[in-house]
Backbone as numpy.savetxt, mean C-alpha at the origin, in Angstrom:
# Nx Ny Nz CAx CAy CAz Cx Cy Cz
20.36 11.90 -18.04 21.59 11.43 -17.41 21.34 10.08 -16.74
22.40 8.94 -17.13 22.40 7.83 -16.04 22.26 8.06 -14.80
21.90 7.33 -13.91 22.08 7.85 -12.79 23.39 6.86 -12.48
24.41 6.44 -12.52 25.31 5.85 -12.82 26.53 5.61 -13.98
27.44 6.84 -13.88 28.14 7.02 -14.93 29.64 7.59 -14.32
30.53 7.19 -15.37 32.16 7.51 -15.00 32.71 8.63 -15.75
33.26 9.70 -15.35 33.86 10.50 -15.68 35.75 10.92 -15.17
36.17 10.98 -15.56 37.55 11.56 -15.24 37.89 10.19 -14.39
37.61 8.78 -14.78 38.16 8.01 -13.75 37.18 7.85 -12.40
36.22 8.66 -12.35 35.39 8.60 -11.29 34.11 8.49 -11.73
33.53 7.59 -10.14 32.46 7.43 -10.71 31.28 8.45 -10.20
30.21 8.72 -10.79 29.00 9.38 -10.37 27.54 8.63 -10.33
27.19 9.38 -8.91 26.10 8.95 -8.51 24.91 10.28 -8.97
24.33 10.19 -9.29 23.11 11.06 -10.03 23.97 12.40 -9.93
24.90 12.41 -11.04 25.85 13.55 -10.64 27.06 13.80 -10.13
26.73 13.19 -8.35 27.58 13.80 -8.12 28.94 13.03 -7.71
30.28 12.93 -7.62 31.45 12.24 -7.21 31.29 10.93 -5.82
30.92 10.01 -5.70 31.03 9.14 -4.92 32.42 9.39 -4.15
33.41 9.65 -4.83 34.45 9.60 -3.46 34.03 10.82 -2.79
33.30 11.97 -3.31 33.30 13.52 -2.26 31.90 13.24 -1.48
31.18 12.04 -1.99 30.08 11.29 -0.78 30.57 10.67 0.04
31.42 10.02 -0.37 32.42 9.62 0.87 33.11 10.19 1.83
33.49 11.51 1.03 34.65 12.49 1.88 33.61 13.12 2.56
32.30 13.24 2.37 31.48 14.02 2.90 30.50 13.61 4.39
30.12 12.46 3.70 29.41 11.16 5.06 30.12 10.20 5.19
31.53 9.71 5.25 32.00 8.57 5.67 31.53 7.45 4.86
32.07 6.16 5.23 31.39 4.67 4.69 31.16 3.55 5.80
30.22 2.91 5.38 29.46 2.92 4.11 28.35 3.87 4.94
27.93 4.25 3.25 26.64 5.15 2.93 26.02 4.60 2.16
24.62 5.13 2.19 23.25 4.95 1.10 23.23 5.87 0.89
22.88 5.75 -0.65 22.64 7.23 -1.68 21.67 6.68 -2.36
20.55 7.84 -2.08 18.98 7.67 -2.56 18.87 8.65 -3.94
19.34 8.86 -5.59 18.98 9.77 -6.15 17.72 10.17 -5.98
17.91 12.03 -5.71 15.81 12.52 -5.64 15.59 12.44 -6.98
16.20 12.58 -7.72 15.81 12.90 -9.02 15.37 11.70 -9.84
15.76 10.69 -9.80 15.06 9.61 -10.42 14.19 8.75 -9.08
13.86 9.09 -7.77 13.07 9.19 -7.40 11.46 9.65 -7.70
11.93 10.89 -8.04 10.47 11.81 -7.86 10.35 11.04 -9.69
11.45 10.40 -10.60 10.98 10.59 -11.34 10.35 8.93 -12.26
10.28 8.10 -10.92 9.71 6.94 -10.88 8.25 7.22 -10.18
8.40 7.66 -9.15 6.70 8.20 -8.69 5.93 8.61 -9.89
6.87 9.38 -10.65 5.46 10.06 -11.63 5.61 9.02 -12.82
6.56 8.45 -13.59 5.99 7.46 -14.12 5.10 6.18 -13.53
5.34 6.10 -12.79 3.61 4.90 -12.29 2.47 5.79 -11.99
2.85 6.97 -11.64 0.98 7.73 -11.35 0.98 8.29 -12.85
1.73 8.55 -13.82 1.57 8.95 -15.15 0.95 7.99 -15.86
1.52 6.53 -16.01 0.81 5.35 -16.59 -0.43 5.06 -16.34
-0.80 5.34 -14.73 -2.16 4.82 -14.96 -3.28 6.48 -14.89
-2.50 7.61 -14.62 -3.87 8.32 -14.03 -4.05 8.96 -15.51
-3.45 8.84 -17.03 -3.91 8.52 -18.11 -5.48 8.25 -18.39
-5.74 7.17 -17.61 -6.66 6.67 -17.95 -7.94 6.59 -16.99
-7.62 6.85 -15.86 -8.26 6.93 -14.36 -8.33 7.40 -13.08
-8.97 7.82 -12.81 -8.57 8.68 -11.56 -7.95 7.45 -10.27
-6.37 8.31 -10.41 -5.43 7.45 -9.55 -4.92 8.17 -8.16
-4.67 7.41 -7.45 -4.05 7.41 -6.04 -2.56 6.47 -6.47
-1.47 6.17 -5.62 -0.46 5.77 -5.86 0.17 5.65 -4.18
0.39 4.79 -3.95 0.37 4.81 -2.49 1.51 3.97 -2.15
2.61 4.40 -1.33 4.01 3.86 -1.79 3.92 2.97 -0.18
4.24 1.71 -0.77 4.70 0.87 0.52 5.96 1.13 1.10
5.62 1.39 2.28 6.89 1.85 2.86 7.73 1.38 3.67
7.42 -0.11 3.87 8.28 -0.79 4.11 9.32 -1.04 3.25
9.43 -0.64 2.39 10.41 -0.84 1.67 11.55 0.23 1.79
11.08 1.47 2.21 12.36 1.97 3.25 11.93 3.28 3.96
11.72 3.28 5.06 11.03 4.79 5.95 12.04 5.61 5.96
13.53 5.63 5.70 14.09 6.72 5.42 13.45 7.97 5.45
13.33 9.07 6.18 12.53 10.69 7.06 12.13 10.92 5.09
13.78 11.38 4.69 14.07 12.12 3.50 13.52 11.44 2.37
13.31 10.26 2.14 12.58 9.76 0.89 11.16 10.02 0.92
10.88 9.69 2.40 8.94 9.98 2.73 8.44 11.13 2.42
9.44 12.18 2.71 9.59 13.84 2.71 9.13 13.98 0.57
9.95 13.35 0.17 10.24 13.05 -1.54 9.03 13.10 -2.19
8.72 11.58 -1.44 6.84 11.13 -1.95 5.68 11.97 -1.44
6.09 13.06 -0.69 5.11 13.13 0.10 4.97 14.64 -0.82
5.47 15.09 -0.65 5.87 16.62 -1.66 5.11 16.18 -3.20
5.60 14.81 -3.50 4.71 14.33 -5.06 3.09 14.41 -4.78
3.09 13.93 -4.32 1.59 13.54 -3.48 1.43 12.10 -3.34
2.12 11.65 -2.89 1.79 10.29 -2.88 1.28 9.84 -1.33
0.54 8.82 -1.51 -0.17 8.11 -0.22 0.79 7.62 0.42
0.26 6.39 1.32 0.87 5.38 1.86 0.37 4.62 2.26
1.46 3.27 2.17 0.52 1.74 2.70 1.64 1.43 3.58
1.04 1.63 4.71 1.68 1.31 6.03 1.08 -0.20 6.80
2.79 -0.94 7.36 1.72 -2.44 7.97 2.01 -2.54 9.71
2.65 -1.22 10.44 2.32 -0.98 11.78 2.32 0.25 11.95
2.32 0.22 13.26 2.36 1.70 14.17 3.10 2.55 13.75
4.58 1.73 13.80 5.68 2.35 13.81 5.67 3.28 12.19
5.47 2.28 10.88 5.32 2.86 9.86 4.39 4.16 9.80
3.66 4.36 10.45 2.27 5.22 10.50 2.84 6.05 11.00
3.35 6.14 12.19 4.11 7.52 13.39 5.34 7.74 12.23
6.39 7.11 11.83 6.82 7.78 11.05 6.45 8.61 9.68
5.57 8.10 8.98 5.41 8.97 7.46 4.30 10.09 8.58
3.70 9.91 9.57 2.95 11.23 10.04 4.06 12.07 10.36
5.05 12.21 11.21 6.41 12.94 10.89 7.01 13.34 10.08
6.88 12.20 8.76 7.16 12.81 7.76 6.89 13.89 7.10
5.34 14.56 7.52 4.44 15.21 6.73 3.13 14.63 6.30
2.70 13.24 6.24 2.07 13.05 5.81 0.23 12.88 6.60
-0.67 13.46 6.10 -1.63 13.53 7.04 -2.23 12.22 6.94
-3.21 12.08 7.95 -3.63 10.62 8.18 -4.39 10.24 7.29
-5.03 11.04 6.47 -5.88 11.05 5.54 -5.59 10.21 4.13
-3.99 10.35 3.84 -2.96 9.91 3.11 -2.34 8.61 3.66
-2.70 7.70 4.70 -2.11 7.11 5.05 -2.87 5.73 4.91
-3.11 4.44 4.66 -3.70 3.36 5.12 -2.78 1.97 5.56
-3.41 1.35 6.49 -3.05 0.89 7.48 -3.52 -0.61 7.17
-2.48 -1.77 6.55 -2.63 -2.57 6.41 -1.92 -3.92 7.03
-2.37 -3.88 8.36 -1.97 -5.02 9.27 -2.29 -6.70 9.14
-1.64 -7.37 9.60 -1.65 -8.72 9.85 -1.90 -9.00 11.31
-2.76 -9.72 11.98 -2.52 -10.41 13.52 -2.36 -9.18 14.01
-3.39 -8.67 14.04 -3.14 -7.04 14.88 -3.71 -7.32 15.89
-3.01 -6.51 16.82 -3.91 -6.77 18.24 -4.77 -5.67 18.74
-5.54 -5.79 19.34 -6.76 -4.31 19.76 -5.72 -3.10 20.69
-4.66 -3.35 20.95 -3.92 -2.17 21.46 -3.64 -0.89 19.94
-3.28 -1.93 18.99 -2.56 -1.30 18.12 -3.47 -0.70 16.94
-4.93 -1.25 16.89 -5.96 -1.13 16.27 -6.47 -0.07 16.88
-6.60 0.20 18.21 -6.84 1.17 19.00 -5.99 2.70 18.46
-4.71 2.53 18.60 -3.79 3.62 18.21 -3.86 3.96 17.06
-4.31 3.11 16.10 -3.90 3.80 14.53 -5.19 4.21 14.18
-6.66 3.77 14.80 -7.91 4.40 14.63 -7.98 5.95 15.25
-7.10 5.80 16.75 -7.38 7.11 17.34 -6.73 8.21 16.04
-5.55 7.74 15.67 -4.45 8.56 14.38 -5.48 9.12 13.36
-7.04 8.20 13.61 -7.50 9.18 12.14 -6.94 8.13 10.81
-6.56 7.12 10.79 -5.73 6.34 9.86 -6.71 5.58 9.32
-7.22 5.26 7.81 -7.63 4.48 7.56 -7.13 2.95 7.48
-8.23 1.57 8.04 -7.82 0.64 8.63 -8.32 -0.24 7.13
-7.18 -1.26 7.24 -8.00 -1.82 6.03 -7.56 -3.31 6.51
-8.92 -3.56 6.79 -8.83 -5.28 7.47 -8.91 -6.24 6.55
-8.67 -7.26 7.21 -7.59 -8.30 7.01 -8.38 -9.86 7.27
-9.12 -9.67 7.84 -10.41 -10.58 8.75 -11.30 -10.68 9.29
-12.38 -11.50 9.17 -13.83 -10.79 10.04 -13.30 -11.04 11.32
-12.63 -11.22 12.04 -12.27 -11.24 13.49 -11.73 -10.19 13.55
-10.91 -9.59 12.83 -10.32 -8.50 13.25 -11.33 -7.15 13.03
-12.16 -7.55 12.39 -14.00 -6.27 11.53 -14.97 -6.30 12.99
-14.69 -7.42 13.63 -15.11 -7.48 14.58 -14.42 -6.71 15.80
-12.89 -7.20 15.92 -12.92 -6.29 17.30 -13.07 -5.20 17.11
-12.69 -4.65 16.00 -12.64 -3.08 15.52 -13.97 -2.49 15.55
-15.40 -3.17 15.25 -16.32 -2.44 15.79 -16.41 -2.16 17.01
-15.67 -2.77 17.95 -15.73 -2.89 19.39 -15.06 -1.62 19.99
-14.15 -1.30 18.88 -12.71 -0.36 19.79 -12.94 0.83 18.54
-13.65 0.93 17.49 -13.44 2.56 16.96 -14.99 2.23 15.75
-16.09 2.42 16.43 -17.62 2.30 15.81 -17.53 3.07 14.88
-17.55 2.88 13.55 -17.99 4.26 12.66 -16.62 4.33 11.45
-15.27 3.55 12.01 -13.99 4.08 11.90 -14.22 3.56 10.34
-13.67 4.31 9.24 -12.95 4.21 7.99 -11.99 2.97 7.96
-13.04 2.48 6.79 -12.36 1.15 6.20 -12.38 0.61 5.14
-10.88 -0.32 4.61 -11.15 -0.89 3.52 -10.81 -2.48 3.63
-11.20 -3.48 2.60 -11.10 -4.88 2.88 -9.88 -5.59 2.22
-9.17 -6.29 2.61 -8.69 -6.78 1.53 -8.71 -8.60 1.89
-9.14 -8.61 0.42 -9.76 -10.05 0.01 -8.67 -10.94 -0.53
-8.70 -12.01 -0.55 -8.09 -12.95 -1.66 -8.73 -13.37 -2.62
-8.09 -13.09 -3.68 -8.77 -13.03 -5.11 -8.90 -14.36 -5.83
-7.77 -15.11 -5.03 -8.16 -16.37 -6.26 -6.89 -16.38 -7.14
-5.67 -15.45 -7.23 -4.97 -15.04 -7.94 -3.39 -14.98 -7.51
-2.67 -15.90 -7.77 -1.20 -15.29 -7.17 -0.07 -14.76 -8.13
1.05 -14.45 -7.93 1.79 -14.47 -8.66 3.31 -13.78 -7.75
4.42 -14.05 -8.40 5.19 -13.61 -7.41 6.59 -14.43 -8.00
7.76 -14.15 -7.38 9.14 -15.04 -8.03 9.16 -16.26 -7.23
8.58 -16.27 -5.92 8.57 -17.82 -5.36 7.32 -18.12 -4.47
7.24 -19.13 -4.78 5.87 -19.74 -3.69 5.66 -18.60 -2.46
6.78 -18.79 -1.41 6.30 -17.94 -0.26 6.01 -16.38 -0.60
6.28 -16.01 -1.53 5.76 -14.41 -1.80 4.49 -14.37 -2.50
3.89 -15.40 -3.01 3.05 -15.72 -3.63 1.58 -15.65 -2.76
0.57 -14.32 -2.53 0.18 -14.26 -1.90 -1.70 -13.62 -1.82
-2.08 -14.22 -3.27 -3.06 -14.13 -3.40 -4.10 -14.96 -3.90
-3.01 -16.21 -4.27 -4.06 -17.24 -3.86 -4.55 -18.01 -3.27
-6.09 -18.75 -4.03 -6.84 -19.77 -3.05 -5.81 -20.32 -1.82
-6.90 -20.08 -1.12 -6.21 -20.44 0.78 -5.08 -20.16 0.77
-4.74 -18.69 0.98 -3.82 -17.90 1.12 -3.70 -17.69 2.63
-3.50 -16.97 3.53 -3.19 -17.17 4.66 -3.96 -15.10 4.85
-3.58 -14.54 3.82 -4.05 -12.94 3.64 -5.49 -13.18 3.40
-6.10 -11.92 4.51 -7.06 -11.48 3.19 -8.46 -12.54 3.64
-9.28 -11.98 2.92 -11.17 -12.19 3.42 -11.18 -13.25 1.92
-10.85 -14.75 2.45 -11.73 -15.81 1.27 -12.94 -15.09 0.39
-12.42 -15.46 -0.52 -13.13 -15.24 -1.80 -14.93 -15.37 -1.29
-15.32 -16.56 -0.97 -16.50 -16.74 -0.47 -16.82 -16.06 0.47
-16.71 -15.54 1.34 -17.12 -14.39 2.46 -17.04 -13.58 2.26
-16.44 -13.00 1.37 -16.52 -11.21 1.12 -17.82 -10.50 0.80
-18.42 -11.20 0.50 -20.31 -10.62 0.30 -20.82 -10.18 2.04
-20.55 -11.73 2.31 -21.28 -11.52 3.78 -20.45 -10.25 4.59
-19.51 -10.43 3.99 -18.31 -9.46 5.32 -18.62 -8.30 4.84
-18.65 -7.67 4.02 -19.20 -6.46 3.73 -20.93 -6.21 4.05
-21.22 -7.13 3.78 -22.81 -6.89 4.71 -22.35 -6.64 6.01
-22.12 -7.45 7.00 -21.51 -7.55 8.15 -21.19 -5.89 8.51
-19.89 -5.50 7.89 -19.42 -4.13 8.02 -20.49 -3.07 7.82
-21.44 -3.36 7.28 -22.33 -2.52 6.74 -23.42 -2.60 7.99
-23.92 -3.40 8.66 -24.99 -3.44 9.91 -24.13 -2.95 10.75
-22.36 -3.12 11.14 -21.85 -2.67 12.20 -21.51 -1.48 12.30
-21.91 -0.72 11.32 -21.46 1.07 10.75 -20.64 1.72 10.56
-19.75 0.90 9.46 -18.52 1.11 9.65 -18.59 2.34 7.98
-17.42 2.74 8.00 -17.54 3.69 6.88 -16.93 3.54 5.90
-17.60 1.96 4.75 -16.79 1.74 4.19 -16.21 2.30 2.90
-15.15 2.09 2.34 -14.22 3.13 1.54 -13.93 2.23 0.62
-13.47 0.70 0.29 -12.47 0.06 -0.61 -12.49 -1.20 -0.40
-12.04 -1.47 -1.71 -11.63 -3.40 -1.73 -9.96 -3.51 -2.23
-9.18 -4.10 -1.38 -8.24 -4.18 -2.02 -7.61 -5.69 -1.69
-6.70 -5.87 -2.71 -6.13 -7.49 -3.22 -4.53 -6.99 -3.14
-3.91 -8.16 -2.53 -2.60 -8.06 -3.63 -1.97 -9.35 -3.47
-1.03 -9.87 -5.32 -1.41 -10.96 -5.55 0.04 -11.51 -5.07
1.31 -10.56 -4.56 2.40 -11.62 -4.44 3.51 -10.16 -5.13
4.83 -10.81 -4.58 5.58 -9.71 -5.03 6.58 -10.55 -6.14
7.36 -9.45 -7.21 7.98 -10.04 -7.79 7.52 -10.25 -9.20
6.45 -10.39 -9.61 6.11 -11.16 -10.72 5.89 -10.13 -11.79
6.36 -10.65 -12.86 6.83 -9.99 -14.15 5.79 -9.97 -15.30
4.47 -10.64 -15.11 3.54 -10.80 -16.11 2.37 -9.84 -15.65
2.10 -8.98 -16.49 0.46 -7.93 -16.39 -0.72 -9.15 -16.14
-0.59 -9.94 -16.66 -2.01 -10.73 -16.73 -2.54 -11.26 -15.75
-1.76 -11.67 -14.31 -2.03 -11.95 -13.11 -3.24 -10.65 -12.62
-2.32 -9.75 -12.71 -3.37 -8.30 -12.14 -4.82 -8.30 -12.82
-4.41 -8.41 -14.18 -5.96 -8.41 -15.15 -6.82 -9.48 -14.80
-6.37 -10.86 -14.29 -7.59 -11.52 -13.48 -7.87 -11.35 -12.04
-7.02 -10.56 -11.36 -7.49 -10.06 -9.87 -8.41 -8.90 -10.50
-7.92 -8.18 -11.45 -9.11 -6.51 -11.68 -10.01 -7.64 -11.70
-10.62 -8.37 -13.25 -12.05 -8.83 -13.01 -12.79 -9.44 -11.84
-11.80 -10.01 -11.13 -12.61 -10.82 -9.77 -13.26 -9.25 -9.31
-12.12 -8.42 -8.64 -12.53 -7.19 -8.07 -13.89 -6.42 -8.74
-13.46 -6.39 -9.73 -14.70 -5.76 -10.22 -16.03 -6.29 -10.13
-15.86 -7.43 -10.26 -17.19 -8.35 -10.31 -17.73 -8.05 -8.26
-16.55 -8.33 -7.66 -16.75 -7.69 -6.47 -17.88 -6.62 -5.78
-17.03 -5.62 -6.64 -17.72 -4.62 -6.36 -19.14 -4.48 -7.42
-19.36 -4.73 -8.05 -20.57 -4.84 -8.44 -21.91 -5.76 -7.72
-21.20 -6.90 -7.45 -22.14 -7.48 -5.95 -22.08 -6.75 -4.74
-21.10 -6.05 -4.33 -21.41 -4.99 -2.88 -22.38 -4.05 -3.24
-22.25 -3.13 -4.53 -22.90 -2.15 -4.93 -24.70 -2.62 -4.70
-24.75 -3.83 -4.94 -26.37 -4.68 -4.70 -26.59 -4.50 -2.87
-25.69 -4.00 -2.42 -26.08 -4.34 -0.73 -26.01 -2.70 -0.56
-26.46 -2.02 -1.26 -26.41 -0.79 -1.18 -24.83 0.08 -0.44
-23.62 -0.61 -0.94 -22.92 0.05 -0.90 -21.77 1.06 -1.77
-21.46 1.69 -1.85 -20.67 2.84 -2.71 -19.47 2.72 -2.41
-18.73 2.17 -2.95 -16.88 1.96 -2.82 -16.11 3.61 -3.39
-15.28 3.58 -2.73 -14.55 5.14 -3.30 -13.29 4.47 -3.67
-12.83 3.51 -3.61 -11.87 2.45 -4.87 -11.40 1.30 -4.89
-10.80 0.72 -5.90 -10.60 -0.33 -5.95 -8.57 -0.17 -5.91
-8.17 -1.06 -4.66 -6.77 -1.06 -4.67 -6.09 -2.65 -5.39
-5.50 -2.07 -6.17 -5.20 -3.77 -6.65 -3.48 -4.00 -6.18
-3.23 -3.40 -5.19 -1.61 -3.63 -4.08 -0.72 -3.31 -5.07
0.57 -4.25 -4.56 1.59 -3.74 -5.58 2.30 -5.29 -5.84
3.74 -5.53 -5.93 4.13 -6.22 -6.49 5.57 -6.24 -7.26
């Protein structure tokens, strides 16, 4: 079924009568179909966990709505959260902290503080920020995310993974910074990139995978063990 189709003069929303959504919640309303919800989650974790053992981790800024989080969360899906606020909600939602990672900008040690106490995995952003964080949660679960060298996106400002990008651990420091993380005892988990939103070509991603990979094959030399590689979204 469309999720958008006319019958008897009326129209339907995954089903059901838009005017008796109306008669029912007033206007205006948002109408979220679950059903081609749950049934977009599983085509992207279907496409890739084919071939690999996948995670799928829904950015949720794109809408914290209780009832959609409730949706993904029932699928099994993760989350990529970029404050507090995102984090306290999908944990309400249901979702355990375990399921959750925490990908901030210009964070400050109050808020670095709160989402470490949460049990939340932190996935930094800067050796200044690798730094205060050894300071305020020793030991705490982490992943990196780098700039790859790679952008892509529908306009310049979304465009956000390449050279001297403003995101993300320069290409050239990511050796040292993971050494770094590694003397300060941190527990590291991941490398992740992402190259820009919007963009319509596979092949951007396929030269962030090789940088990444090549990545992690130089960390693996500093005696470390990655549990994955996140290549963001887009």
């Amino acid at each position: 079924m469309r999720e958008f189709e006319s019958k008897d003069g009326q129209m339907l929303i995954g089903g059901k009568s838009a005017v008796e959504i109306a008669d029912e919640f007033g206007t205006p309303v948002y109408v979220t179909d679950e059903k081609r919800l749950r049934e977009n989650y599983r085509a992207i974790y279907g496409a890739f966990s084919r071939f690999m053992d996948t995670k799928v981790h829904y950015a949720c800024k794109a809408n914290t709505n209780l009832a959609i989080l409730r949706v993904l969360e029932q699928e099994g899906s993760g989350i990529d959260a970029v404050s507090i606020g995102e984090v306290k909600t999908c944990l309400k939602a249901g979702f355990s902290p375990d399921r959750i990672m925490y990908t901030g900008v210009n964070v400050s040690d109050a808020e670095l503080k709160e989402v470490s106490d949460l049990g939340v995995m932190i996935n930094i952003d800067s050796r200044s920020e690798m730094e205060r964080l050894a300071a305020i949660a020793p030991g705490h679960p982490v992943s990196f995310r780098i700039t790859p060298g790679v952008g892509s996106g529908h306009g310049a400002k979304v465009i956000t993974g390449n050279k001297g990008a403003k995101f993300g651990i320069p290409l050239d420091e990511v050796i040292d910074t993971y050494a770094r993380a590694k003397d300060l005892g941190f527990d590291i988990r991941g490398i992740h990139a992402h190259i820009g939103s919007g963009g319509q070509s596979v092949e951007p991603f396929m030269d962030m995978m090789e940088v990444l990979v090549d990545l992690v094959n130089q960390i693996s030399g500093l005696g470390i063990s990655l549990d994955f590689i996140d290549m963001g979204g887009g």
